[in-house]
C-alpha positions in Angstrom: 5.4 10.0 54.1 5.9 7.8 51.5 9.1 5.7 50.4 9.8 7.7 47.3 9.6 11.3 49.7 12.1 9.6 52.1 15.0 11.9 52.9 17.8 9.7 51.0 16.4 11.0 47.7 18.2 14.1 47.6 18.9 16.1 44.2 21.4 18.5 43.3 20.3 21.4 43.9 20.4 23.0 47.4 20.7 19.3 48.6 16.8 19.6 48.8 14.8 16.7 48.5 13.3 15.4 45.4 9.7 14.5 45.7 8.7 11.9 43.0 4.8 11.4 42.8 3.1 9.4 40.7 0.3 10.6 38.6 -3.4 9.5 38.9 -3.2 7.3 35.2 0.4 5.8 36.7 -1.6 4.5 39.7 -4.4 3.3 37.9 -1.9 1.2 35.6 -0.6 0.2 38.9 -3.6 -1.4 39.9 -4.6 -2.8 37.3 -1.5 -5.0 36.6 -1.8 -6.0 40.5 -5.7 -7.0 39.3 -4.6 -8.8 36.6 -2.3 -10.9 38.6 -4.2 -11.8 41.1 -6.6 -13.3 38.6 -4.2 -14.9 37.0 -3.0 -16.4 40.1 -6.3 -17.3 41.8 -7.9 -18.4 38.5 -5.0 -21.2 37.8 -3.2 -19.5 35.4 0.1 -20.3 37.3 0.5 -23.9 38.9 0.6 -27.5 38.0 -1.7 -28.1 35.1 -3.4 -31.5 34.4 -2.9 -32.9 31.3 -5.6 -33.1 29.0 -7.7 -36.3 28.5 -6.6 -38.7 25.2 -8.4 -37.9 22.4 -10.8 -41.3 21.5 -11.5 -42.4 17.7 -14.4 -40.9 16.1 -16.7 -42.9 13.4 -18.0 -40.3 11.4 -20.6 -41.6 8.8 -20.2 -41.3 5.1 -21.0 -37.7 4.0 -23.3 -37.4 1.1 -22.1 -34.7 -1.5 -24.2 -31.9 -2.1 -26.2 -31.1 -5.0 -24.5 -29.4 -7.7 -25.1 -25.5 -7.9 -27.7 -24.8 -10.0 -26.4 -22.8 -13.1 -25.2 -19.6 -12.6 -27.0 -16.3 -14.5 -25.5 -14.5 -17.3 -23.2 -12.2 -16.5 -24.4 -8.4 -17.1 -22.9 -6.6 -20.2 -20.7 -4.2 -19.3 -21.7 -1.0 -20.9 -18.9 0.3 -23.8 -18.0 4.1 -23.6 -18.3 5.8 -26.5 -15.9 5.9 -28.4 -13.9 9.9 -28.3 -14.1 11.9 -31.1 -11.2 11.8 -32.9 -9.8 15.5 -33.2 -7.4 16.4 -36.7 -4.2 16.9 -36.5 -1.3 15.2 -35.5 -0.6 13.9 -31.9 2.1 12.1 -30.3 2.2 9.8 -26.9 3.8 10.9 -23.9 4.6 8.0 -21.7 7.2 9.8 -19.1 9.6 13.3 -18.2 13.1 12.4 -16.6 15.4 15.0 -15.3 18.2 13.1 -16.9 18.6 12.6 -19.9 20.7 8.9 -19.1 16.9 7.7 -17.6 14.7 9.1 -20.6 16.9 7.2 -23.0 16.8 3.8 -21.1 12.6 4.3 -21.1 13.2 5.3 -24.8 15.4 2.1 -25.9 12.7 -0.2 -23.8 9.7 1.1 -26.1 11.9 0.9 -29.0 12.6 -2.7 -28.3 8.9 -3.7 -27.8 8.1 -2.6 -31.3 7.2 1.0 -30.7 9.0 4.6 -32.0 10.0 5.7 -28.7 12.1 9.3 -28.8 13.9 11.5 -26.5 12.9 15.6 -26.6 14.4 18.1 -24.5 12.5 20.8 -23.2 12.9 24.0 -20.8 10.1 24.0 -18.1 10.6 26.9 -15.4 14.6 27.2 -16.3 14.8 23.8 -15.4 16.2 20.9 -18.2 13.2 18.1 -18.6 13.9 15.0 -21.2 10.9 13.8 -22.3 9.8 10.2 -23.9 7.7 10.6 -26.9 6.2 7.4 -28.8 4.7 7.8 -32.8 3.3 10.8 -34.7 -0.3 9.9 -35.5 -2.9 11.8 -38.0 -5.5 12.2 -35.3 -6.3 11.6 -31.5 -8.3 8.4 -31.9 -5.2 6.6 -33.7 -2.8 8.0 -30.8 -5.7 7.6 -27.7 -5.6 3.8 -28.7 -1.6 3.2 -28.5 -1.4 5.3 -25.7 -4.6 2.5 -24.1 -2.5 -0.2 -25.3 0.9 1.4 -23.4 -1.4 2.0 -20.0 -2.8 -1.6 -19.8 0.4 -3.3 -21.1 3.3 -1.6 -19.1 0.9 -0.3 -16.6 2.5 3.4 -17.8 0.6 6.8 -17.6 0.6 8.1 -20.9 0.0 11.9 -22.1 -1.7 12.9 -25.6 0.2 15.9 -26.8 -0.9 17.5 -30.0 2.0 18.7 -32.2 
């Protein structure tokens, strides 16, 4: 019988023993803390340690510098997209959609004060109230695909074309 099966350990039902065994992976992670241990112990990881020697001075002789790296190659051209086909009509940016109206005005008055001609719109989208930040009215999609560019890699923004 083991000590955890002794009669003391008595639970609370019918005043019958409680028998607590331990699992095969419990008793593995027994042993092999006990293992660890005993290496620790026999491999002087626990003891008086000796101190380590003083370090002495080391000449070292002059180092000669390398040779400089020969010139680098030309960087490869990037290849330019073509540029999109500008489509008639007149389009405006998108650059975000607020819920509130209090939010869509503060992005609104931040484009206005960079320069640009930021507006507020309401809209209904599934009976729900969206306030949506608009910048310029532009005669095609070329004129409002390159402030809408110029709003993505200046205010790191996502930014909509929407035809009107």
């Amino acid at each position: 019988m083991y000590f955890w099966q002794l009669p003391w350990n008595r639970g609370l039902i019918n005043n019958q023993p409680l028998y607590f065994t331990l699992t095969t992976e419990c008793k593995m992670k027994k042993l092999s803390l006990l293992v660890c241990l005993f290496l620790v112990y026999t491999l002087g990881g626990c003891g008086k340690k000796e101190p380590a020697p003083a370090p002495q001075a080391q000449v070292q002789a002059p180092v000669e510098k390398p040779a400089p790296p020969p010139e680098a190659a030309p960087a490869p051209v990037m290849e330019q997209k073509p540029a999109p086909v500008a489509m008639p009509g007149t389009f405006t940016v998108q650059v975000a959609a607020w819920e509130t109206k209090e939010n869509a005005e503060k992005l609104a008055a931040f484009y206005n004060g960079k320069g640009y001609e930021a507006r507020v719109e309401q809209a209904e989208v599934d009976s729900d109230q969206w306030f949506r930040v608009r910048i310029g009215s532009y005669d095609n999609s070329a004129k409002a695909r390159d402030v809408a560019d110029e709003i993505a890699e200046k205010y790191k923004s996502s930014t909509w074309l929407v035809k009107l």
